[in-house]
C-alpha positions in Angstrom: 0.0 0.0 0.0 1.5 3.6 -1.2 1.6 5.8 1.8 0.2 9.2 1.8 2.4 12.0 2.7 1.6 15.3 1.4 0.4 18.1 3.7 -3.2 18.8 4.5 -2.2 22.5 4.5 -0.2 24.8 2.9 3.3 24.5 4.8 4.3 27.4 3.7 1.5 29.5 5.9 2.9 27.2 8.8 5.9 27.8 8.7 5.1 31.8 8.5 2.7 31.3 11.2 5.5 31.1 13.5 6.8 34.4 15.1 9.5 34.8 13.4 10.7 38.4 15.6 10.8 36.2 18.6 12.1 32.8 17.1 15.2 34.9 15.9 15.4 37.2 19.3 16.0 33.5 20.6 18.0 32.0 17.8 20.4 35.2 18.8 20.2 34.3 22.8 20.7 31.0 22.4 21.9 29.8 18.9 18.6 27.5 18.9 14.7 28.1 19.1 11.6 26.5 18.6 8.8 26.9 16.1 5.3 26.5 15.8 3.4 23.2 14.7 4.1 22.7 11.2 3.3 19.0 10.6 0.0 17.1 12.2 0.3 14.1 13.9 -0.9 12.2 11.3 1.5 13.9 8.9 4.1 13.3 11.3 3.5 9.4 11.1 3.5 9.2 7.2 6.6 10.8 7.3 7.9 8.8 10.4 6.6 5.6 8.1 9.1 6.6 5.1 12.3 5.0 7.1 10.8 1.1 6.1 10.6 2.6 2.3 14.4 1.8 1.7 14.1 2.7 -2.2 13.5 6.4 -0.7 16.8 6.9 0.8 20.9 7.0 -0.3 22.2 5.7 2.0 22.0 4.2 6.1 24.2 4.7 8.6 24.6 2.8 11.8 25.9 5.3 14.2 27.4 2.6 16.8 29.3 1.0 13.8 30.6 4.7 13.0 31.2 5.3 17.1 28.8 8.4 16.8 26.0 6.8 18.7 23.5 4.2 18.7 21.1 4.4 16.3 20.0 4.5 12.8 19.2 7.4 10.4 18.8 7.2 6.8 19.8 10.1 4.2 16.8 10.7 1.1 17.5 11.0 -2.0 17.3 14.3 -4.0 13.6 13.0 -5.0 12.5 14.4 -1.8 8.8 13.6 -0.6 6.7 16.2 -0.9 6.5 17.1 3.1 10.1 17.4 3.0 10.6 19.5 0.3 7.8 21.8 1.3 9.3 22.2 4.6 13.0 22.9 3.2 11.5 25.6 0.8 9.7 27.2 3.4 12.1 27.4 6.0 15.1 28.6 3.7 13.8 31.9 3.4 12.7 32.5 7.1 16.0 31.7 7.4 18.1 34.0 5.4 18.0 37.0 7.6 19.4 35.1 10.2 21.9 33.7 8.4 23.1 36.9 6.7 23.4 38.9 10.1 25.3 36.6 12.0 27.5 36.1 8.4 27.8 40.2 9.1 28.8 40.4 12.5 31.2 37.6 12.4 33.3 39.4 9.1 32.6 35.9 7.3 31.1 35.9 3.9 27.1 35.5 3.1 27.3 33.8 -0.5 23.2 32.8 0.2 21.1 34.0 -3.0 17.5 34.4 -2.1 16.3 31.2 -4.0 17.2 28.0 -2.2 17.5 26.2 -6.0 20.7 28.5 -6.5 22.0 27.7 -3.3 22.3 24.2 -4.0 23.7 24.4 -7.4 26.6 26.5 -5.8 26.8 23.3 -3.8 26.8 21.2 -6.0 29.2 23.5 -8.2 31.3 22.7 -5.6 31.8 19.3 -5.5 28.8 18.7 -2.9 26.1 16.9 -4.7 24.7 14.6 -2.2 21.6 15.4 -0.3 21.9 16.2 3.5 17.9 15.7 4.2 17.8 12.6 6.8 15.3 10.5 8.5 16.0 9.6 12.2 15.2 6.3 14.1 16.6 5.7 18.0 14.9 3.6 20.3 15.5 2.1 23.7 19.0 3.0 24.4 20.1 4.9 21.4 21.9 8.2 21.5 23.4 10.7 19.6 26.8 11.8 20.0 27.4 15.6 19.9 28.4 16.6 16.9 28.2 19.4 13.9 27.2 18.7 10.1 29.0 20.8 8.0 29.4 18.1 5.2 31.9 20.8 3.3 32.8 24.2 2.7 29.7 25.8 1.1 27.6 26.1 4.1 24.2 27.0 5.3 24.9 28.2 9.5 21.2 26.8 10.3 18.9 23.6 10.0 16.2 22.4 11.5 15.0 18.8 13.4 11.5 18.1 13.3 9.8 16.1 16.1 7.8 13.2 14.5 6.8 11.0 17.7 5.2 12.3 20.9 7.6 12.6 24.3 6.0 10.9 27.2 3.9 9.2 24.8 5.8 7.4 22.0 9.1 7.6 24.0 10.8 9.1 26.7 14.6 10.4 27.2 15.6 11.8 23.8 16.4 14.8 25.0 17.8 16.9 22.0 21.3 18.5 23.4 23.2 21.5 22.4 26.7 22.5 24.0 28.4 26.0 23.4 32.0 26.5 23.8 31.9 30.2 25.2 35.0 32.7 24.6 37.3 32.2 27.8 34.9 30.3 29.8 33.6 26.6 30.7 31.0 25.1 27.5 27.9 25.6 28.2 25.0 22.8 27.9 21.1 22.9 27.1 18.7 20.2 26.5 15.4 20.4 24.6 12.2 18.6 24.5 11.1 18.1 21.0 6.8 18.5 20.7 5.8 16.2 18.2 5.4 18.4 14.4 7.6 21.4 15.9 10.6 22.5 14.3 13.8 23.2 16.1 16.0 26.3 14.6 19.9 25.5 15.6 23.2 26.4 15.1 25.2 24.4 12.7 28.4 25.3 13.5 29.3 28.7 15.3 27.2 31.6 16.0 28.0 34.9 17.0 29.0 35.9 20.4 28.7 39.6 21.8 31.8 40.1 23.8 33.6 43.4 25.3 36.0 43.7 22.0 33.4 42.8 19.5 32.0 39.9 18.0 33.6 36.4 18.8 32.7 32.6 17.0 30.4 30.8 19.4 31.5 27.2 18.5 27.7 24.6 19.1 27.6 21.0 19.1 24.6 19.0 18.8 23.3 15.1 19.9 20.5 13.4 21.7 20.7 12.0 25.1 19.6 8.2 25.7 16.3 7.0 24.7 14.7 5.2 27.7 11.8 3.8 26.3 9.5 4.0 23.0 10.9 4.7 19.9 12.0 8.4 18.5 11.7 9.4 15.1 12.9 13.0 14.0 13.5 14.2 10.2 16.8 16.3 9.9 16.5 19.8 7.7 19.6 20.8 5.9 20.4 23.8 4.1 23.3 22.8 2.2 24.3 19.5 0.4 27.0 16.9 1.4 30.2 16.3 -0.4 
């Protein structure tokens, strides 16, 4: 049986449904924010469904076998479901701002045209032509070792993880965790609960720092803490594509 997996709604007025003012106020506090819901729970299970449609995906990657983890996640191909896509066209906008500000204050260059589409044939111009869009499946046990994904030089500082089972319900544990290497100090930790069809914002490699002699490279790190129980399915956002 084909499984259904296009949006009820326009994901576009979802994703702009989020307040954007205060998402980025946070994104700037805290190098990571939550959104709004943008996928129902039903959505999120025809998406969750996609990981046992193997002809969908690249490649799998057992993270124990690569000592990043325990786990599974699976990268899609560039045929991207419909969901997915949506949600990577919408959110690359939204985006932009952010991404141009921070490339300002930090004296780095913002080579991000306004259409995603361009983006990714500078990528792929590049040398990286494989997509970075992945499907995520941990259950009891599995973890996530902190990590960035940069995947190359061209990159996009931002993505996004998208919750896809319920906490308390489906699983428990899963934390999603973020550390910060602050400019002459101790790193700094955070954990998030993930609602089921939010989005979270986050850093995908440094962020901008306000410090007493300017602007300084906030270094972040993300993972997931250890599932207890259930299973946890999330589906991975990325901006730019993978060498």
């Amino acid at each position: 049986m084909t499984t259904t997996t296009r949006l009820a709604g326009p994901v576009t007025g979802r994703v702009a449904d989020t307040d954007w003012t205060a998402l980025t106020d946070e994104l700037d506090e805290h190098g990571h924010a939550l959104t709004g819901r943008v996928l129902t729970p039903a959505e999120c299970r025809a998406i969750a469904a996609l990981y046992d449609e193997p002809g969908r995906f690249r490649s799998t990657v057992d993270m124990a076998r690569h000592r990043f983890g325990s786990g599974q996640y699976r990268y899609f191909t560039h045929d991207l479901p419909d969901p997915v896509r949506e949600l990577r066209e919408a959110f690359y906008p939204r985006l932009l701002p952010v991404a141009w500000d921070w490339a300002g204050k930090l004296g780095k260059p913002a080579p991000w045209p306004d259409d995603l589409g361009e983006w990714l044939e500078m990528c792929h111009e590049a040398g990286q032509d494989r997509s970075a869009q992945i499907l995520l499946r941990y259950g009891p046990g599995d973890w996530n070792a902190l990590h960035r994904d940069v995947f190359g030089d061209m990159l996009f500082p931002l993505q996004v993880v998208i919750g896809l089972d319920a906490p308390g319900t489906d699983y428990t544990g899963g934390e999603f965790l973020m550390t910060e290497q602050r400019p002459r100090a101790q790193s700094r930790g955070s954990s998030t609960t993930l609602p089921q069809g939010h989005g979270l914002v986050f850093t995908t490699r440094d962020r901008p720092v306000a410090t007493k002699r300017g602007w300084s490279n906030g270094p972040m790190r993300h993972g997931v803490s250890t599932v207890r129980s259930g299973r946890r399915h999330t589906l991975g956002l990325v901006f730019h594509d993978a060498a």
